[in-house]
N, C-alpha and C positions, 0 to 999 in steps of 0.2 A: 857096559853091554851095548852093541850096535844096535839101532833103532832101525828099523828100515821104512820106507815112504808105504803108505796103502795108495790103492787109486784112488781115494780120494783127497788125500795128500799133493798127490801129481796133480791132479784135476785143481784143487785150491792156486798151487805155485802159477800154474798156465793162468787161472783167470787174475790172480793178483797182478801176474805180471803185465798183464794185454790193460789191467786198468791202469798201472804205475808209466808205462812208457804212449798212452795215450791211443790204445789201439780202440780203446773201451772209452768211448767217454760220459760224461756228466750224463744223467735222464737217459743213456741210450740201454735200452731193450737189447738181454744177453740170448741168444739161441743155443736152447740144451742141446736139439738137434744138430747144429752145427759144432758144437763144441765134442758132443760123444762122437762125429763125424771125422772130425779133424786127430783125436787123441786115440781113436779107435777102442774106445770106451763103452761099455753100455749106461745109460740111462742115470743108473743108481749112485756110482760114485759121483757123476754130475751134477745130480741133485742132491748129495748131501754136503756138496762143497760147496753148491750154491746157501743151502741153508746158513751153513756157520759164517759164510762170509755176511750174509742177512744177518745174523745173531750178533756178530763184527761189530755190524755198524755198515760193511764197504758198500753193500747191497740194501734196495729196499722190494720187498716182495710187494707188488701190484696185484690185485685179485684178476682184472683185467690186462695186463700188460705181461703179467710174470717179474722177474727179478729184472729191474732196473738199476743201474749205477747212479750208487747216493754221490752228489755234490757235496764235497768239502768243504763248507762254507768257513769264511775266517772265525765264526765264533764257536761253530763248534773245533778248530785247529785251537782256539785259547784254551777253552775245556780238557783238553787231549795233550798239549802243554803243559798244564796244573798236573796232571795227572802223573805224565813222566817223569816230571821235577821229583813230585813226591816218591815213586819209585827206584828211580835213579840216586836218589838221597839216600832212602834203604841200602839201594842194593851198594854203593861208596862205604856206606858204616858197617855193614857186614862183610866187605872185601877189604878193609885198610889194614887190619892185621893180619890180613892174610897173604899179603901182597911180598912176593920173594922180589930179589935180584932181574931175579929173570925174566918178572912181569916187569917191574920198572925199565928194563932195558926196552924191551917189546914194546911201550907205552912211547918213549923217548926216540924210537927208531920210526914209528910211525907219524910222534910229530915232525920228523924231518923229511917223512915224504912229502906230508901235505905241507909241509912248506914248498915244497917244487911244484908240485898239481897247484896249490896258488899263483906262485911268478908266473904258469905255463897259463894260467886261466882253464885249467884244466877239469872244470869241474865236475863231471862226471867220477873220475879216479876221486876229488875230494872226498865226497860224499858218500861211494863204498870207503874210504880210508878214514873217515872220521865215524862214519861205524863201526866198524874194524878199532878204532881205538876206545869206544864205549864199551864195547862188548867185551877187553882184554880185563875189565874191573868188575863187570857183569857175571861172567864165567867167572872169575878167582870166588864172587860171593856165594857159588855153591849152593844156588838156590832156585830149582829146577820152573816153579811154577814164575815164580818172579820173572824171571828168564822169558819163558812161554810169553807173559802179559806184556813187559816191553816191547818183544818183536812184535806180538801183533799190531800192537800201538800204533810204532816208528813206520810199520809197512805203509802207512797213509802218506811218508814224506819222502819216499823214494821216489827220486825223480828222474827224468831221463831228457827233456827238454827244460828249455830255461829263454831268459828274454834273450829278446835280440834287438830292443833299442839300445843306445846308447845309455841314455842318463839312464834308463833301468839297470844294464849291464854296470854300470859305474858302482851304482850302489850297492848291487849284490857283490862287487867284489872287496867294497869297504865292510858289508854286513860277515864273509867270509871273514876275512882278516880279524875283524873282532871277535867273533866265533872262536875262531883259531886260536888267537889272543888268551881265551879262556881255557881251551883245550890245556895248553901250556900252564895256564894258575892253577887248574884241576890235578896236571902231574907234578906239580909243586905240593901241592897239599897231601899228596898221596906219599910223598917223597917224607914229607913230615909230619905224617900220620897223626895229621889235625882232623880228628873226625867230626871235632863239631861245627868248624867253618866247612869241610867238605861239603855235609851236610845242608847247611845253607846258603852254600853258592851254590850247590846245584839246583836247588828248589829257588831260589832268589835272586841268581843272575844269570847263571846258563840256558835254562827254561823259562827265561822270562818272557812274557806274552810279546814284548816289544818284536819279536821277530817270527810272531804270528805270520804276518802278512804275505812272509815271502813262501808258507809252507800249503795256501789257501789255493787251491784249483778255482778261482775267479773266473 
């Protein structure tokens, strides 16, 4: 059955997106006024998308300030890592027998784009692409709220800028490639429907906090 968006659905996507690409940033005060202004919205769907993104986590309601943008600090990104690991593990042991030809192709097609968007430094395409290939094990697990709970999650590490030093840029391109590196062990295991190392690579090496650092709005 098609779902379709309510306004306060629309209203949620606009403000996640304005805080994901840096329009929004850390401690800065959100204006309803302007937001129901700019979406042609009244009031009510505004403020109830503000709320669940407050319930989220993305938001924090100020008695005086109104809804301000929480900082992503690196311990709470380890918290939110643990959490996906374990998720992610789930939702792997409830898709491996489920997993046709045609996912595995779709899995396999995807690791070869992001191996281009890497050579290319391309990292914007990475990042929807290596979503795009979690989501292909996600979906087969057929398990709607599980679903729901990762994206909201994940929505904290979509990112749209990224460094511009050098030795920063170096490393994030070495942290990608190992990343990647794992993407490829992940469609291996899936390939040989080892559900119990699935399971614990994803909780144990995929999500491991070691790459907290790079997901931290600092």
């Amino acid at each position: 059955m098609i779902k379709y968006k309510t306004l306060k659905d629309h209203v949620y996507d606009y403000i996640s997106a304005k805080i994901n690409d840096g329009s929004l940033k850390p401690n800065e005060r959100i204006s309803e006024n302007r937001i129901s202004e700019d979406l042609e919205v009244s009031r009510t769907p505004v403020r109830e998308a503000l709320l669940q993104l407050a319930n989220e986590g993305y938001l924090e309601k100020n008695p005086r300030r109104g809804f301000i943008v929480k900082e992503l600090t690196l311990e709470r990104v380890k918290r939110i890592y643990a959490i996906i690991g374990c998720l992610e593990a789930l939702a792997a042991s409830l898709a491996v027998d489920r997993m046709t030809d045609k996912e595995l192709k779709e899995m396999e097609s995807v690791i070869e784009e992001i191996d281009k968007t890497i050579n290319d430094r391309d990292y914007n395409n990475y990042y929807k692409l290596q979503m795009k290939f979690h989501d292909i094990f996600i979906e087969v697990a057929d398990n709607e709220e599980l679903s729901r709970l990762l994206s909201s999650l994940k929505r904290n590490f979509i990112r749209q800028t990224y460094f511009t030093e050098k030795e920063q840029v170096d490393t994030l391109f070495k942290v990608v490639q190992d990343t990647h590196n794992e993407h490829k062990e992940i469609f291996r295991l899936f390939k040989e429907k080892n559900k119990s190392e699935l399971e614990r690579y994803l909780k144990e090496v995929h999500w491991n906090v070691r790459y907290a650092q790079y997901d931290s709005i600092l």
